[in-house]
C-alpha positions in Angstrom: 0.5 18.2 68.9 0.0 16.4 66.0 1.2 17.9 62.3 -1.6 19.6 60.2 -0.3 19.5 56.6 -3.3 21.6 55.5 -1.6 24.9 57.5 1.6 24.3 57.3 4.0 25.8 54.3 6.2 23.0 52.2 9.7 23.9 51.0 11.3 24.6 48.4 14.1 22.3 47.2 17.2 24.3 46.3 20.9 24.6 47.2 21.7 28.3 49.3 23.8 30.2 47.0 25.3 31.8 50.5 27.2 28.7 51.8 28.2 27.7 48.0 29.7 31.1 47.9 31.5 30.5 51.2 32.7 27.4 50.6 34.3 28.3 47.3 36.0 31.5 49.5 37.8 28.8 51.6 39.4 27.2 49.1 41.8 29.4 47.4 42.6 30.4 51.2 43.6 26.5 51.6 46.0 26.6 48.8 47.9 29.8 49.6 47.9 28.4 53.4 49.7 25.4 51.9 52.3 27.6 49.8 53.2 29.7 53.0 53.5 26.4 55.0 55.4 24.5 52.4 57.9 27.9 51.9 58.3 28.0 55.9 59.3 24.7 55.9 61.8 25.2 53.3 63.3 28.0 55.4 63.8 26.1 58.3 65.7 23.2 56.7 68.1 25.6 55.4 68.5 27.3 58.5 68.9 24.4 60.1 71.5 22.6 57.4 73.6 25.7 57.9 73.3 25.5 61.7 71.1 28.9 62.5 68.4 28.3 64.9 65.5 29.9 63.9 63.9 30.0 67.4 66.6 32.5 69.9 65.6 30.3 72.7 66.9 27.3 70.7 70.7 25.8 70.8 71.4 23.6 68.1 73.4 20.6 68.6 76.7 21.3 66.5 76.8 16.8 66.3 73.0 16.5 65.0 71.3 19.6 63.7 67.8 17.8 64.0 68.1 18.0 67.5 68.7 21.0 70.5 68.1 22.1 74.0 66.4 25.0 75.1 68.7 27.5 76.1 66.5 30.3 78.0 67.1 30.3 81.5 63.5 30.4 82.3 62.7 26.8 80.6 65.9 25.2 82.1 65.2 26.4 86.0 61.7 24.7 85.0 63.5 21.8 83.8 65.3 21.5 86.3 62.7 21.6 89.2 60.2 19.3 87.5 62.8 17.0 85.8 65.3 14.4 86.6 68.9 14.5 86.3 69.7 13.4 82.9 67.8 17.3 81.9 70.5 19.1 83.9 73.6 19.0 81.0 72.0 20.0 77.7 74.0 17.1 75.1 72.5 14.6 77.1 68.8 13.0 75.9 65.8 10.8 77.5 66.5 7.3 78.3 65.7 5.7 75.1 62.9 3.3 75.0 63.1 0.0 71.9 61.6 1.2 69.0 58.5 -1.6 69.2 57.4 -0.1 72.5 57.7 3.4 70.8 55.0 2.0 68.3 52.8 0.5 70.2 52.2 4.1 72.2 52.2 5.9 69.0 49.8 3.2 68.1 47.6 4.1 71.6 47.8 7.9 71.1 46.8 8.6 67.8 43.9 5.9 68.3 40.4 7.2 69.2 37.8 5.3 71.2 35.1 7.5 69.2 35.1 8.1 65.5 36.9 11.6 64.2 33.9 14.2 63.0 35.4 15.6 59.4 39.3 15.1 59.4 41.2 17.8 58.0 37.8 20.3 58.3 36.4 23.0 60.7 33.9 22.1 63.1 30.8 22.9 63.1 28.9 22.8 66.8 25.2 22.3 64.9 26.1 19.1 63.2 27.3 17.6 66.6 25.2 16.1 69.6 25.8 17.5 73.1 28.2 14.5 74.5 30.2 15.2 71.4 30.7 18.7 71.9 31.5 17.7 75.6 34.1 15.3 74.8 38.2 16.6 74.7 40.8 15.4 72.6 40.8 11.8 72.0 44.1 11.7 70.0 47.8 13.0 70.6 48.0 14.6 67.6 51.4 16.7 68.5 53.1 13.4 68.2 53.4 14.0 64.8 55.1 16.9 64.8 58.1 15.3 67.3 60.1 14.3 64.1 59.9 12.2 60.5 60.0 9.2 62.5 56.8 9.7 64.3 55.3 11.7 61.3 55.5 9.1 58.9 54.3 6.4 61.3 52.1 8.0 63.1 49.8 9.3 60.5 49.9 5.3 59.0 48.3 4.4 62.6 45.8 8.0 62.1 44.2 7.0 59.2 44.1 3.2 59.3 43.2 2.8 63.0 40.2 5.1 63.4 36.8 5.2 61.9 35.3 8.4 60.3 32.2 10.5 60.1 31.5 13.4 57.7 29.2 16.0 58.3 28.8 18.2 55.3 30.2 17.4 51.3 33.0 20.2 52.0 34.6 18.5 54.5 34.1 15.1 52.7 35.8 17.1 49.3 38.3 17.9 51.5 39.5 14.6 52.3 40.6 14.2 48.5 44.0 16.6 50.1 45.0 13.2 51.8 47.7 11.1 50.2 45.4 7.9 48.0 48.4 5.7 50.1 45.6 6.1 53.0 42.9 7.2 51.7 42.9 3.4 50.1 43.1 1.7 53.3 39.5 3.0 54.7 36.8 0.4 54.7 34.2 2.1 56.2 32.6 5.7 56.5 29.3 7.4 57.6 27.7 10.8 56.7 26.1 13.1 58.7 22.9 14.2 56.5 21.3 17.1 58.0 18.6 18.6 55.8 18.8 22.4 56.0 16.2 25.0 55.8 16.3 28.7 54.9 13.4 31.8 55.2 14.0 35.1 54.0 10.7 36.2 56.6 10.9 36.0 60.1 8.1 33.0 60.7 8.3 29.4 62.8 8.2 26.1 60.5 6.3 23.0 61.9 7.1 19.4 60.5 6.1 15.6 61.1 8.7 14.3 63.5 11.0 12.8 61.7 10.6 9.2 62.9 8.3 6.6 61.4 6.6 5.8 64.5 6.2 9.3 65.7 5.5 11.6 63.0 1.4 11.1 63.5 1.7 11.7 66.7 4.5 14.8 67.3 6.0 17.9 65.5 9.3 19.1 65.2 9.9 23.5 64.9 12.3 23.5 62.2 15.8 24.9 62.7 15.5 27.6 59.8 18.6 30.1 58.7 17.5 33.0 57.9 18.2 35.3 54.6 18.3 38.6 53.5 15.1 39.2 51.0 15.9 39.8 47.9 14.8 42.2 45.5 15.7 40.0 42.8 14.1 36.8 40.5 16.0 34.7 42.6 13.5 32.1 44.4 12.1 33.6 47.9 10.9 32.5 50.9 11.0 29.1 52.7 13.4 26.4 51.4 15.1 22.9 51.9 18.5 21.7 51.4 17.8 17.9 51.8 17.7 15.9 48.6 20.1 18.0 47.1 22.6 17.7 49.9 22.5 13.7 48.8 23.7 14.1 45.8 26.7 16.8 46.5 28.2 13.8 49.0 28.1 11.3 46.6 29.7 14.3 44.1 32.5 14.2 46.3 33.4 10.6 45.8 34.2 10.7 42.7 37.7 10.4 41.7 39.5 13.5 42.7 42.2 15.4 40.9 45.2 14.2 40.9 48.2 16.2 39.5 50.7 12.8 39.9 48.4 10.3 38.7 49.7 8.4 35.7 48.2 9.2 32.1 46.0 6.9 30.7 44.8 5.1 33.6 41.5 5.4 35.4 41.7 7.7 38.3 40.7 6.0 41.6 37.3 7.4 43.3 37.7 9.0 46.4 37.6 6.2 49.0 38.7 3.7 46.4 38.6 0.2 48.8 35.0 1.2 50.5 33.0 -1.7 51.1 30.2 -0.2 53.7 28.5 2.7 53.9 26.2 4.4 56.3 24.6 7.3 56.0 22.1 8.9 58.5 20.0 11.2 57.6 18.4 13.9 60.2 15.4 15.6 59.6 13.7 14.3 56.6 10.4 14.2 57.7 7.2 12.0 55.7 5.4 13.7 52.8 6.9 17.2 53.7 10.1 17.9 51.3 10.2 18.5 47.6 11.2 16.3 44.7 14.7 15.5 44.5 17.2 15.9 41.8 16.0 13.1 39.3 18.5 11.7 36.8 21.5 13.5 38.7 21.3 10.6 41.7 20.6 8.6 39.7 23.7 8.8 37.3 25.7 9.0 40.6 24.6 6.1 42.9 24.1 3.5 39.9 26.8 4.4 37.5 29.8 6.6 38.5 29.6 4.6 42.1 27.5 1.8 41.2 28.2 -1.5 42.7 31.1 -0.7 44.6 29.8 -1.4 48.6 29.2 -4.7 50.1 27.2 -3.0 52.5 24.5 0.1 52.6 22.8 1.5 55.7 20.3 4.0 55.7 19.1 5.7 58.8 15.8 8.4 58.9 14.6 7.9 55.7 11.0 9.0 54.7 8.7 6.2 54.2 6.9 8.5 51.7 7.2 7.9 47.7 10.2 10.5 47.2 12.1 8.3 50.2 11.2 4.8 48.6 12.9 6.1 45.3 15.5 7.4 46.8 16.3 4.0 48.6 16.2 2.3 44.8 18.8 4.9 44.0 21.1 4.4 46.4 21.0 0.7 46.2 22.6 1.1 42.9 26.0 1.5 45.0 25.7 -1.8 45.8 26.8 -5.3 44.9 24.7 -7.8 43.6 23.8 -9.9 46.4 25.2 -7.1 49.1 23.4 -5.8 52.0 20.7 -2.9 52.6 19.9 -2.3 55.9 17.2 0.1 57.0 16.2 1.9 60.3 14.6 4.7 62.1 16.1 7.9 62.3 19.3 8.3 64.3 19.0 11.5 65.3 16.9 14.4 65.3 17.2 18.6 65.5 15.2 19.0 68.5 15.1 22.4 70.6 18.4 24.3 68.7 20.5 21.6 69.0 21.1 18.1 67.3 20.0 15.1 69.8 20.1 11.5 70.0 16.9 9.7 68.6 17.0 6.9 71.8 16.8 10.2 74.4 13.7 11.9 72.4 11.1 9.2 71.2 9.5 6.5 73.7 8.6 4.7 69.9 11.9 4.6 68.3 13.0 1.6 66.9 16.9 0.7 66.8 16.3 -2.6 64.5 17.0 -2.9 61.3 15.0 -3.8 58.0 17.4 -6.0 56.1 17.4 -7.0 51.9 19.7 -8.3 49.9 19.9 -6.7 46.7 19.8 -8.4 43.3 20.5 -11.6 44.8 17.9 -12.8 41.6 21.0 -12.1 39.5 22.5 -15.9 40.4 19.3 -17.4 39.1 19.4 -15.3 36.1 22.7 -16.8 35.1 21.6 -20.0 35.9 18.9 -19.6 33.2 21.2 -17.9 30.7 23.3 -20.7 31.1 20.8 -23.4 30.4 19.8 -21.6 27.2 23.1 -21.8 26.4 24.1 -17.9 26.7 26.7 -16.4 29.0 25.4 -13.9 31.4 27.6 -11.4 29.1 25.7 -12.1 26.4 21.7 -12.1 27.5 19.8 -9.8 24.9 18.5 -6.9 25.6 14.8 -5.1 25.3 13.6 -1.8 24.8 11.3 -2.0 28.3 14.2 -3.1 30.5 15.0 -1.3 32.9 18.8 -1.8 32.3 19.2 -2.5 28.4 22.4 -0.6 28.3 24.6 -3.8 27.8 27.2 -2.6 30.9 30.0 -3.9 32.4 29.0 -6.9 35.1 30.4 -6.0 38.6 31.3 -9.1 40.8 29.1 -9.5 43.7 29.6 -9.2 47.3 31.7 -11.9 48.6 30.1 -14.8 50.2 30.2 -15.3 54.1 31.9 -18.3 55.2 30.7 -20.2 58.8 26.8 -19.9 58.2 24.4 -22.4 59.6 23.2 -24.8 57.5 19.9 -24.5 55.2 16.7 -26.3 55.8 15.4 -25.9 52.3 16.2 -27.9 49.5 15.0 -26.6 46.5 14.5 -22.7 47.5 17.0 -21.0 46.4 18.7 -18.9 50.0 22.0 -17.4 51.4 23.1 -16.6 54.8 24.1 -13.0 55.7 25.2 -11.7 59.0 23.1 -8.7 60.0 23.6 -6.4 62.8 21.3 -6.9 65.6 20.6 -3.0 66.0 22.0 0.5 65.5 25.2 1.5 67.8 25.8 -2.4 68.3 28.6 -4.1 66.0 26.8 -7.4 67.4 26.0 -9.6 64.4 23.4 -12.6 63.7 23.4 -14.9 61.0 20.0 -14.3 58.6 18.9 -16.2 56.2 17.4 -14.6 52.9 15.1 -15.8 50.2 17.1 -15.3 46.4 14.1 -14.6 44.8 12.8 -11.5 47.1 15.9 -10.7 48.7 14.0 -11.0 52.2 14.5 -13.2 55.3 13.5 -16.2 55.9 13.0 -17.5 59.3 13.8 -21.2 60.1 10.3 -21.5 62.0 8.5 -20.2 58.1 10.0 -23.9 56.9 7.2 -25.3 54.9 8.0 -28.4 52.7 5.3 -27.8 50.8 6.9 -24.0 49.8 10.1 -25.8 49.3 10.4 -24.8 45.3 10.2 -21.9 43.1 9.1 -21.7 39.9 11.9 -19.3 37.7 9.7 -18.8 34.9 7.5 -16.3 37.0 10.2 -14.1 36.3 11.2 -14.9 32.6 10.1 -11.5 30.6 7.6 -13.0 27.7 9.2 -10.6 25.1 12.8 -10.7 25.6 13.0 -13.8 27.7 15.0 -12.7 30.3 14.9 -12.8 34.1 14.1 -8.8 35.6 14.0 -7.8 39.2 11.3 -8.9 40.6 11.1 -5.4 43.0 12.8 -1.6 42.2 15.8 -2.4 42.4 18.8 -0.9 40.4 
């Protein structure tokens, strides 16, 4: 059945006072969990320092208070049965492996074949696919409460060994509790966008499927949440937590709080080494949602985080006018000459649960759309150069789009290894490029400086091998601008 926009009602775009209120509940409860913990633990190291078990079942060993044996008879029958001999006299320990092969299964343990779905947050079922729900433990996470040893150790393999997905902006704000000694180590991260809907009346929501080669052709029923009706000013009836939700996760990666953190220097963002980023967003349909949230992404994506990621990729975004800007925005993360890769949606909410894309749509297409942002930028110092200005230094006009004299960013840093150009004159660079979504297989891709697009080798053409810079010298301020919307 295909979508008919002329009966069907449009959101609202607004942010649900009811899970804001939530969310601020669970934090004070957080911080008085962490006082009881932190006064517990202090407890039991003076109970142990003074050699008083604070367990009855627990005999401590008069030679090393960090260690003990059980002493109930239950547990040491148990022992006994199961056990070898070395567990029948209590002062005596395991046979003691070398400390390297000690590591390397700490290492294995605390290392997951999958990526973890919001560290140091709750669940929650809807924002996970069925095989995910499915799946048990992939980590040994009680190894780190053997001892210090395994503590300190095992938490460096935790956070530096494993990749990371975050569902919702709490649980990304909540990452900001882990020490910046690991935080700094993660390279790369993906978000979990899942636009939300609310009714305060009991009715069903239909919407273009949220892929770009289905949504002519299929709907999607809308998970809504319902809400209690007002009798209020408050805004009623149906409404979208989508565009919104974009900016509150790149809210959270600013530069946390930091209570230690040295006066007078700049306080590190959230994931301060980040270089890429992927972000999939689930159920944005075409030319269905609101306006987003204007000058607010825009501050975020080009200034507080702007050209910080070597990498950007964007899954399920609208082709639709609000979905083109949106992709300008977010570009602004990126370094000059960096990479922006786009794709079809990921996943999709589909019959009360969230579901793989590649199980629901016979049209969906894995590939992705790759440009190379600002990669016009090396030309334009090339220019400024032969004028006999520093890129520092290039004047500035009213109409430009950027005429507020900032700080330059290095660029991305060049791939070494490429294949070798067949132009001459045109101006390229080489980029590896994923060959599709859920595949870490790369290809090498060549890309055209002036668009930022590829290039194929068989689209040689001597007679196209120039380009002519002054097509993008400004007549007024003679200066180079982007040739496209770019940031």
């Amino acid at each position: 059945m295909s979508w008919d926009p002329d009966n069907s009602i449009m959101p609202g775009e607004e942010r649900d006072q009811e899970e804001q209120a939530k969310a601020w509940y669970g934090e004070p409860t957080r911080a008085l969990n962490r006082e009881l913990v932190s006064e517990n633990l202090r407890l039991k190291r003076l109970l142990r320092e003074n050699g008083i078990s604070w367990d009855p079942r627990l005999t401590l060993d008069p030679d090393d208070r960090t260690r003990g044996f059980w002493s109930s008879s239950k547990r040491s029958r148990t022992r006994k049965f199961r056990g070898s001999s070395s567990f029948i006299h209590g002062n005596q320990h395991l046979p003691m492996l070398p400390v390297e092969i000690q590591l390397y299964i700490l290492e294995y343990a605390l290392t997951s074949k999958y990526p973890i779905i919001d560290p140091l947050s709750k669940l929650h079922k809807e924002a996970l696919v069925p095989e995910e729900r499915a799946r048990g433990n992939q980590i040994a996470i009680g190894f780190l409460a053997t001892c210090k040893a395994y503590f300190l150790e095992g938490t460096r393999f935790l956070w530096s060994n494993n990749t990371f997905v975050f569902t919702s902006h709490v649980a990304l704000r909540n990452f900001s509790y882990l020490s910046l000694e690991h935080r700094r180590g993660i390279k790369h991260v993906t978000f979990r966008i899942i636009a939300r809907y609310y009714d305060d009346e009991d009715r069903k929501h239909l919407a273009p499927y949220p892929s770009a080669n289905d949504m002519f052709y299929k709907t999607i029923n809308l998970r809504t949440i319902p809400r209690i009706k007002e009798n209020s000013l408050a805004r009623k009836g149906f409404r979208s937590y989508a565009w919104n939700q974009v900016v509150d996760f790149l809210d959270a990666m600013r530069p946390p709080f930091d209570p230690d953190h040295p006066k007078g220097q700049p306080r590190p963002r959230l994931l301060p080494a980040l270089e890429s980023l992927r972000m999939d967003f689930v159920n944005f349909p075409d030319s269905f949602l609101s306006p987003g949230s204007g000058n607010f992404l825009h501050g975020l994506a080009s200034h507080d985080l702007g050209c910080h990621l070597n990498e950007l990729q964007l899954t399920g975004l609208p082709i639709c006018d609000f979905g083109e800007e949106l992709v300008a925005e977010l570009s602004g993360m990126i370094k000059d000459d960096g990479l922006l890769l786009r794709s079809d949606a990921t996943f999709v909410y589909s019959g009360k649960q969230l579901r793989p894309m590649a199980q629901r749509a016979k049209r969906w297409m894995p590939e992705w759309d790759a440009k190379v942002v600002r990669s016009w930028r090396a030309l334009a110092d090339e220019y400024a150069r032969s004028k006999g200005r520093t890129p520092a230094t290039e004047p500035s006009h009213p109409h430009h789009r950027h005429g507020h004299g900032h700080h330059r960013m290095p660029p991305a840093p060049k791939e070494e290894g490429h294949p070798k150009s067949l132009w001459k004159a045109r101006r390229t660079l080489f980029k590896r490029v994923p060959v599709e979504q859920g595949e870490d297989d790369r290809v090498w891709v060549e890309f055209d400086r002036l668009t930022g697009l590829p290039i194929e080798p068989e689209e040689y053409d001597s007679d196209e091998d120039e380009y002519d810079v002054s097509d993008l010298i400004c007549p007024h301020c003679d200066v180079m601008h982007s040739p496209s919307a770019e940031h």
